[in-house]
N, C-alpha and C positions, 0 to 999 in steps of 0.2 A: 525327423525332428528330435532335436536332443531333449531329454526329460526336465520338465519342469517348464517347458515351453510354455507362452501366455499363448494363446489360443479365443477369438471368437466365436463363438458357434449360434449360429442362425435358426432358429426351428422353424418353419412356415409350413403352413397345413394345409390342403385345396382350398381356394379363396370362390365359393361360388354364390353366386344372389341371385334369389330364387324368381320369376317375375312375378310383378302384381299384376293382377287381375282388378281390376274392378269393376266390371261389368258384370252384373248380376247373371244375366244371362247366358253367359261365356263359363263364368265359376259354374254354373250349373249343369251346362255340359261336358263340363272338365271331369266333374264330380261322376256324371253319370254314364262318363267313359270309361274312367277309374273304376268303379262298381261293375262294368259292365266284365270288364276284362281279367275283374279279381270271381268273377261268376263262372267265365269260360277256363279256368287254370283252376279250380280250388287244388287247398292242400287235402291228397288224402286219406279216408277216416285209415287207421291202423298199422301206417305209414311205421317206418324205423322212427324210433327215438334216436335222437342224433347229442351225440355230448360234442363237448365244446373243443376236446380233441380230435375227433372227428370231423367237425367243420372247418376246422383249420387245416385239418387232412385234404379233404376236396379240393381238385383242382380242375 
């Protein structure tokens, strides 16, 4: 493209929606799948401090 070109540019970002729920009893078991699984993984105690160069490192 020769310089000075007009140009459109698009930006679109992941388009995602989340579901509702609205069944009380449903949300509750969501919830306490959610907990139950962040119980069997924790993070843990003494771990690396990780900076934010280093997370971007990880692959």
């Amino acid at each position: 493209m020769p310089e000075e070109s007009e140009v459109d540019l698009i930006v679109q970002g992941p388009f995602i929606i989340p579901p509702e729920v609205t069944d009380s009893k449903e949300r509750e078991r969501i919830l306490k799948s959610v907990v139950a699984s962040m119980r069997r993984n924790p993070i843990p105690d003494g771990g690396p401090a990780l900076t934010r160069e280093a997370l971007h490192e990880r692959r």
